[in-house]
Backbone as CSV, one residue per row, in Angstrom:
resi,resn,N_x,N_y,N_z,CA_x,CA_y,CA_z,C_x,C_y,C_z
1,UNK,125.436,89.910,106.514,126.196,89.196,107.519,125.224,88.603,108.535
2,UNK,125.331,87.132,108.617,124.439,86.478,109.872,125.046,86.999,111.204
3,UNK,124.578,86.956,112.232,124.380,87.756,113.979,124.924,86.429,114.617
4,UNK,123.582,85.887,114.050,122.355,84.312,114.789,123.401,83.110,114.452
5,UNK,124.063,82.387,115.368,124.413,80.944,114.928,123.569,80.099,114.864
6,UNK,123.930,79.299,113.562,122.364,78.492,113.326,122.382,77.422,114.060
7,UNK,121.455,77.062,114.079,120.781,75.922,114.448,120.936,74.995,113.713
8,UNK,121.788,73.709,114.102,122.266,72.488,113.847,120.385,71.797,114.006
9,UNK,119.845,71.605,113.033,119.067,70.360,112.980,119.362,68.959,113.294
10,UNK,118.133,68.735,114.201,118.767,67.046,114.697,117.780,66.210,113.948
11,UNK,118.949,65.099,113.567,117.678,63.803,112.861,116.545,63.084,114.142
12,UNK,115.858,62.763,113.864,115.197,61.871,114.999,115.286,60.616,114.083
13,UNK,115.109,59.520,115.478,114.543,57.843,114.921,113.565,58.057,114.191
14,UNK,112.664,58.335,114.247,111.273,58.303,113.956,111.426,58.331,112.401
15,UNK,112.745,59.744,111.985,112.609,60.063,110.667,112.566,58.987,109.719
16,UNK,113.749,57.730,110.101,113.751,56.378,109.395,112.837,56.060,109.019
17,UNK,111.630,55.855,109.071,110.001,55.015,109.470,110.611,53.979,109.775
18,UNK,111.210,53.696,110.973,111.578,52.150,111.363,110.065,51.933,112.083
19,UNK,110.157,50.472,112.257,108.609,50.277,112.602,108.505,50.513,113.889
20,UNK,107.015,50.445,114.340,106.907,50.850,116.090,107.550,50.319,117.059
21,UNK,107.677,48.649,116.903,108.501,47.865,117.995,110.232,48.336,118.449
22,UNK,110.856,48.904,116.757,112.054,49.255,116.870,111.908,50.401,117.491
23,UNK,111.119,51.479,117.262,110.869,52.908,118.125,110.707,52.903,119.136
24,UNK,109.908,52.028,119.502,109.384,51.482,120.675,110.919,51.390,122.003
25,UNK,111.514,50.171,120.830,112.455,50.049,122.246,114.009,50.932,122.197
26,UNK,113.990,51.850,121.136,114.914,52.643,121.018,114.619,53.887,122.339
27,UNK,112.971,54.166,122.767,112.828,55.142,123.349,112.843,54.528,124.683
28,UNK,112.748,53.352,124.879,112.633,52.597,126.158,114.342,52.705,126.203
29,UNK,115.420,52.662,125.700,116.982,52.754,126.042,116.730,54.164,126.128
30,UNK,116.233,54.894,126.144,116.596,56.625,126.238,116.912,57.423,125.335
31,UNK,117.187,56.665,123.993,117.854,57.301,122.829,117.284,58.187,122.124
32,UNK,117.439,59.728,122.084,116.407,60.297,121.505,117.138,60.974,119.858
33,UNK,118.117,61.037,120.218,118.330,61.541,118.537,119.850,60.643,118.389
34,UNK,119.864,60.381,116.750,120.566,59.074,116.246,122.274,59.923,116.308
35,UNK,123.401,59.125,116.247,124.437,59.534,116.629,124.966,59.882,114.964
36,UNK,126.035,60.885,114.786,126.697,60.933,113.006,126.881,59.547,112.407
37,UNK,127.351,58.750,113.016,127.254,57.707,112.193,126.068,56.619,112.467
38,UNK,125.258,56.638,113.411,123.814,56.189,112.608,122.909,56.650,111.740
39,UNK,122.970,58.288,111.859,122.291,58.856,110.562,122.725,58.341,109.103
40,UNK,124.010,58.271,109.314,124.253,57.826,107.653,124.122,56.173,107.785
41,UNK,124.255,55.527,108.599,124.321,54.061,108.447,122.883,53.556,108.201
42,UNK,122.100,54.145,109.389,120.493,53.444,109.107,119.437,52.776,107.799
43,UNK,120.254,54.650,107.186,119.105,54.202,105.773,119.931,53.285,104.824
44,UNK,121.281,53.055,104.807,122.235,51.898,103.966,121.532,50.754,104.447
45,UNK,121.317,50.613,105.860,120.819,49.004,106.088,119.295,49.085,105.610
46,UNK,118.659,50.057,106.374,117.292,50.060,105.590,117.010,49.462,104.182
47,UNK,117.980,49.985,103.288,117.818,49.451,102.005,118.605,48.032,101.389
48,UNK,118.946,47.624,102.315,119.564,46.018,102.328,120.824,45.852,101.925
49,UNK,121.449,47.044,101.992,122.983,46.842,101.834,123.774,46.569,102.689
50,UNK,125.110,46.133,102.534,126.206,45.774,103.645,127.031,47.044,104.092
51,UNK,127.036,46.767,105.644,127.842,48.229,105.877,129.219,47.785,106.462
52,UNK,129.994,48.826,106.798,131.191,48.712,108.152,131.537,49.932,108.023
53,UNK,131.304,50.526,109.569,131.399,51.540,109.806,132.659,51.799,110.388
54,UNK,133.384,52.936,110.879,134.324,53.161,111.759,134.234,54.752,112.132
């Protein structure tokens, strides 16, 4: 039997390899970890597909 509630791992930007300029100004808005639906959306566009999210 676990005690310990786990620990929710957070994605970071960084994980994407989006390039520096996009990191760049993602950390200049304050944004430090990506929201549930940018984690799954990012890497769909990354790879040149069409999205729509809701």
């Amino acid at each position: 039997m676990q005690t310990e509630p786990l620990l929710e791992k957070k994605m970071s930007f960084e994980a994407f390899g989006l390039r520096p300029e996009i990191l760049r100004a993602v950390a200049e808005k304050k944004y430090t970890i990506p929201t549930p639906i940018q984690e799954k959306a990012i890497p769909i566009v990354l790879e040149g597909k069409d999205l729509i999210g809701c």
